[in-house]
N, C-alpha and C positions, 0 to 999 in steps of 0.2 A: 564859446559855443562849439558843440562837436560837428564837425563834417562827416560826410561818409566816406569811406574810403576811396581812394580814386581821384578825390576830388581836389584841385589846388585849391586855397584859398589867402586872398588879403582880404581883410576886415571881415569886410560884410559881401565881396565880390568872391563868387566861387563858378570854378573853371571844371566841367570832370572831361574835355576830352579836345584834339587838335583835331583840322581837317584842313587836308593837303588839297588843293581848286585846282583844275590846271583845265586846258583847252579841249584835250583828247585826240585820240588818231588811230586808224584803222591798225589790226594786227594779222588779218587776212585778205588776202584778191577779192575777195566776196565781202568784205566790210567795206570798200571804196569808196564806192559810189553812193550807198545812203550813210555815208557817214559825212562827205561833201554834200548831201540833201537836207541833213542836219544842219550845217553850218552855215547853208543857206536857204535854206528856209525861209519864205516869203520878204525876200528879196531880190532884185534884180541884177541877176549874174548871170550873163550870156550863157547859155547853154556849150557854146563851142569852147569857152573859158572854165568849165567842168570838166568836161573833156578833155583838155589838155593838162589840167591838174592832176584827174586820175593818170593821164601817161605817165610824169612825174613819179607816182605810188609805184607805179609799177615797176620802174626800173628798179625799186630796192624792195622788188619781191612784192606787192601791196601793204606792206609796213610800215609804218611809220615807228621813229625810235623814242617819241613823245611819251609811250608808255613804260617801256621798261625804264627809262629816267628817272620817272617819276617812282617806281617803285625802288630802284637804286636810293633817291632823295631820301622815301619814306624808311628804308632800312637804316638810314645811316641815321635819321633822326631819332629813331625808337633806342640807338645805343647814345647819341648827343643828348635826350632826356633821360634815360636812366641814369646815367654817370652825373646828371646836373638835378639830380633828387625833385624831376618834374614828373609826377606823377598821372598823366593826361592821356587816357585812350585816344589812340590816334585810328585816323580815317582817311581816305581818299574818292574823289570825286570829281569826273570831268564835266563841261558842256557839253561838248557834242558825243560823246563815244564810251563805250563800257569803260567801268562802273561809272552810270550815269549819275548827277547829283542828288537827284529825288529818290533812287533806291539806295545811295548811301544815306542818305538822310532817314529814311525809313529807317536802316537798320541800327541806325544810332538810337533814334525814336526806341525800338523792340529794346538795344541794351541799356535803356534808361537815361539814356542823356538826355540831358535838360539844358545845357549852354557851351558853348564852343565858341574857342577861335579859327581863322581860316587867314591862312597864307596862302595869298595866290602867286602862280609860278610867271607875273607881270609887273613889273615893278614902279611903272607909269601909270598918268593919268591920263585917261579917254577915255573915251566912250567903250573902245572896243576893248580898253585893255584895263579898263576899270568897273565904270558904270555898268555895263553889261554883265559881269562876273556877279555883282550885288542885285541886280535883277533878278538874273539867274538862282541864285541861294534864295530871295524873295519866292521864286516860282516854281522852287523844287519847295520849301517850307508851305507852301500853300496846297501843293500835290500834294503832299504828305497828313496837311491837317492839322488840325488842334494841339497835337501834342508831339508835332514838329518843334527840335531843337532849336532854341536862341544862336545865331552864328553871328559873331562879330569878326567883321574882314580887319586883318594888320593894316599899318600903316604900309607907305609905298617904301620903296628903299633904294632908291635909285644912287643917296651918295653912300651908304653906309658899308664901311669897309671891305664887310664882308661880300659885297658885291664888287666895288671898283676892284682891292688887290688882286685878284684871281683875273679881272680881264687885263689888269695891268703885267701880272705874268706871262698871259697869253701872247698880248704881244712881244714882251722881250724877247720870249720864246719861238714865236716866228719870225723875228729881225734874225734873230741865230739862223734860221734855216735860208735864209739871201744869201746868194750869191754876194759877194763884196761890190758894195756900189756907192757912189760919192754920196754922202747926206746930205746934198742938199739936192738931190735928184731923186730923194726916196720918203713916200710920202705916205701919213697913216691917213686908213680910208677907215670912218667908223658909221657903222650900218644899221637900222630897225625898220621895223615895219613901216610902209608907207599907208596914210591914212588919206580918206578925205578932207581936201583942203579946209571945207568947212568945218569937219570933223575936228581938225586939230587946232583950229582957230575958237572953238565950241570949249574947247580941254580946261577943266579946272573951273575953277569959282568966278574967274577974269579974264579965259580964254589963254590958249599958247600956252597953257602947262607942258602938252608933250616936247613940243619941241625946247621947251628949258629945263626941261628935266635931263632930257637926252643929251642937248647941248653941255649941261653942267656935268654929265658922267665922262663924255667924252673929251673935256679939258681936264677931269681930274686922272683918267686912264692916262692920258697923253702926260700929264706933268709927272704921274709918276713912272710910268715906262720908256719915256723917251723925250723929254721937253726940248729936246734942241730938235724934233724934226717938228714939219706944219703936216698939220692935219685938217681932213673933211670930215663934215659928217653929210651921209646922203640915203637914200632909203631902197629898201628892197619889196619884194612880192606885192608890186601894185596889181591889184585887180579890176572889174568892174566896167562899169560901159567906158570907153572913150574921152567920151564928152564933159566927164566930170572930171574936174581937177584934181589930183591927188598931190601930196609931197614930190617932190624935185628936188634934183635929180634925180634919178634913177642908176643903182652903182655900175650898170654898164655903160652908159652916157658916159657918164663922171672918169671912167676908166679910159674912154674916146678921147676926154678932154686931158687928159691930162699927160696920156703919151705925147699929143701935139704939144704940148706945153715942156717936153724933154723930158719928162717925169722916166726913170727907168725902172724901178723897184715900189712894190705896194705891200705893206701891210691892211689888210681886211681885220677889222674886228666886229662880232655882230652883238655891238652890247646891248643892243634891244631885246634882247634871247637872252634866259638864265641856262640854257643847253642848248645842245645839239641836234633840234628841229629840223625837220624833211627840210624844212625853206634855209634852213643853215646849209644844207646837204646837195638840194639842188640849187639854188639859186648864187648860192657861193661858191662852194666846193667844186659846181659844174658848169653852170650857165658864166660866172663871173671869173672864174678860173679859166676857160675856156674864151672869152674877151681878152682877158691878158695874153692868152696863149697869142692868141691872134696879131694882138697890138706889137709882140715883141716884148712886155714887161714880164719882170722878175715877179712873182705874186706867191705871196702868203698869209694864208689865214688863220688867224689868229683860235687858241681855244675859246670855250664857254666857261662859267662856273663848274657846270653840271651839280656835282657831289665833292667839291674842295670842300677841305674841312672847315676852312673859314667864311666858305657859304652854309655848311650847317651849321658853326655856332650864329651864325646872323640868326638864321631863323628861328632858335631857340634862345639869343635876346631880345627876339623883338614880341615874342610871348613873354617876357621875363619884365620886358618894360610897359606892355599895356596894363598887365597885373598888379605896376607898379603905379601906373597912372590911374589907374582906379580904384585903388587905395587911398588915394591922397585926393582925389576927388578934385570936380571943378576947380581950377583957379590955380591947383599943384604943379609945381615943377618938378621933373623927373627928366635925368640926364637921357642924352637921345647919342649915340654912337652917330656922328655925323660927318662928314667933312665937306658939305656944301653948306649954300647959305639958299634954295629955293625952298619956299615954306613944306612941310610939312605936317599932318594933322592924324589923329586917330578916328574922325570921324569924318566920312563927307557929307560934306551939305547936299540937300536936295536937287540945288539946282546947280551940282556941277554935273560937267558932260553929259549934257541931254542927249539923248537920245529923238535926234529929228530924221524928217524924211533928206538923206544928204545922196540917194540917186545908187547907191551902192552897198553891195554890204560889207560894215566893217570884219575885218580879218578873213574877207570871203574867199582868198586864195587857199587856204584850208590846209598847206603844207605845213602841216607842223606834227 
C-alpha cells in the first residue's frame, strides 16, 4: 500500500507527525499573572499563594525558562529524526501558556494531519503529571472539532536510560563541585514535585505509582553516580490550602533535619524535572540553596536532562518502539529500553489517576 509522504508507517499503523506537550510559562511581566489563572483555574489556591508565585516570575524578569527548553528539545529533535530517517512533522503545545494546545492542534488540523504521537515533558504517573496532559489533548481535540487530529500520549519513562544517565552525570558533576567532605557526612537529596497526598496515593491503576516510580529513578540515579553514599528522596513546590496533606518532607525541612543529624555536604537532584523549571530555579537554586547557606552545609545541585543527547535519542526511541508495538499488535512483544522493573504500558486505562475533588490544585504552584 502506498502512503503519502510524510507519513511513517508499520503495517497498517501510520504516523505523519510528533507533538511536543509540555506545561508552559510566562515569557513577559504582563503574561504572569493570567498565565498562574490559567493554571489555576477553578481551583482552590489561596489568592496570597499567587501572589507570591508571580514574585518568584519576577525575580527572573517575568520569564520563565519552560519555553525556550522546550524549543531547544524541539530543535534538537527535528536533527535526532532526520539523521534516524523518521519522517514526522513535529509540533509543539502547552497547557497553560502560548502556543496553546487547541491552536496547535488546529494547525496540525489546517496541515492535514490525521494522527500523532505526543511525548510529554513528565515522565510520571498522576493525576497532575499524567492524567491531566490526556485531558488536556482530549479537550483541545474537541475545541478543535471533527477533524481534530488522533494524538496518542508515549509511554512514561521514568527508568529508561535516556533519562536516568544524564541525571546520574549531574550528580557526579555536582559531587565534583564539594568542597572535600568525609562520605559518610555527604548525602544525596533527590527532589519532585509535591502532590496531594491523596493525589498520589489515587496514582496509577493501584495507587502509589508516583512515588514508585520516583522512588525507582532515584535508586537507580544513586547506584549509578554514587552507590556508596545514602540518599533521600523528598519533595518540592507544595502549594495549596494548609489543611490538606501534601507529600513530605518538604527539601527544606529535610535540609533542617539532616544538618542536626551531622549531615555537612548535599547533593540536590530534581529528577522529577526533565529541565530546568522556574521551580528548579527558585525553589532550589534559591530558596533551598539559601537553607543550606543558612544550616552551614556544603550544597550542590545537581543538572537536568534538558537537551543531553541521550535524552533526545530517548524520545526518538520511544516513537520508534510504539511504532513497533503497533505493528505487531495486541499480545506483541517489543523490546522496551528499560532498567527498572515498575510496570509500564502504552496505553492508560480509564481509571488511572482520577481526577477528584482532592482540596487543591495539582501543580498549582505554577513555577515552571
Amino acid at each position: 500500500m502506498e502512503w503519502p509522504a510524510g507519513i511513517w508507517h508499520h503495517g497498517a499503523v501510520g504516523y505523519d507527525a510528533f507533538l511536543l506537550v509540555s506545561f508552559g510559562g510566562p515569557e513577559r511581566p504582563e503574561d504572569v499573572l493570567p498565565f498562574l489563572q490559567n493554571v489555576t483555574r477553578g481551583r482552590r489556591v489561596p489568592p496570597q499563594r499567587l501572589a507570591e508565585v508571580a514574585e518568584h516570575y519576577q525575580q527572573f524578569g517575568g520569564v520563565s525558562p519552560i519555553n525556550e527548553q522546550c524549543r531547544g528539545l524541539l530543535a534538537a529533535l527535528r536533527t535526532e529524526f532526520a539523521s534516524h530517517d523518521l519522517p514526522l512533522r513535529q509540533y509543539w503545545g502547552n497547557r497553560n501558556w502560548h502556543p496553546m494546545l487547541a491552536d496547535t492542534l488546529a494547525g496540525m488540523r489546517d496541515d492535514g494531519v490525521t494522527r500523532a504521537l505526543a511525548f510529554v515533558t513528565s515522565p510520571y504517573g498522576s493525576y497532575s503529571s499524567c492524567r491531566q496532559y490526556l485531558d488536556d489533548l482530549a479537550a483541545a481535540r474537541a475545541a478543535v472539532g471533527p477533524r481534530a487530529p488522533t494524538v496518542h500520549k508515549l509511554r512514561h519513562y521514568h527508568d529508561h536510560p535516556g533519562f536516568v544517565e544524564p541525571h546520574a552525570d549531574g550528580v557526579r558533576e555536582a559531587l565534583s563541585r564539594l568542597e572535600p567532605a568525609p562520605r559518610e557526612r555527604t548525602r544525596l537529596v533527590f527532589t519532585a514535585h509535591s502532590v496531594p497526598a491523596q493525589m498520589a496515593a489515587w496514582s496509577g491503576p493501584d495507587g502509589g505509582r508516583y512515588q514508585a516510580q520516583l522512588a525507582e529513578t532515584a535508586a537507580l540515579v544513586a547506584a549509578a553516580a554514587a552507590p556508596d553514599l545514602e540518599w533521600d528522596l523528598v519533595w518540592q513546590s507544595r502549594s495549596g490550602p494548609e489543611h490538606v496533606p501534601w507529600l513530605e518532607p518538604d527539601i527544606n525541612a529535610h535540609l533542617t533535619a539532616l544538618a542536626a543529624d551531622r549531615v555537612s555536604a548535599v547533593v540536590v537532584s530534581p529528577i522529577g524535572f526533565v529541565s530546568d523549571h522556574l521551580e528548579v530555579l527558585w525553589d532550589l537554586d534559591t530558596e533551598a540553596a539559601g537553607t543550606a547557606k543558612r544550616l552551614g552545609l556544603a550544597f550542590a545541585r545537581a543538572a537536568t536532562p534538558g537537551a543531553d543527547p541521550r535524552f533526545v535519542a530517548m524520545v526518538r526511541d520511544l516513537v520508534t518502539e510504539r511504532l513497533a508495538a503497533e505493528e505487531v499488535g495486541p499480545g506483541g512483544v517489543v523490546p522496551r529500553q528499560r532498567l527498572g522493573t515498575v510496570p509500564v504500558w502504552d496505553t492508560c486505562a480509564s481509571h488511572c489517576c482520577p481526577a477528584r475533588a482532592v482540596g487543591a490544585a495539582p501543580g498549582a504552584s505554577g513555577g515552571r
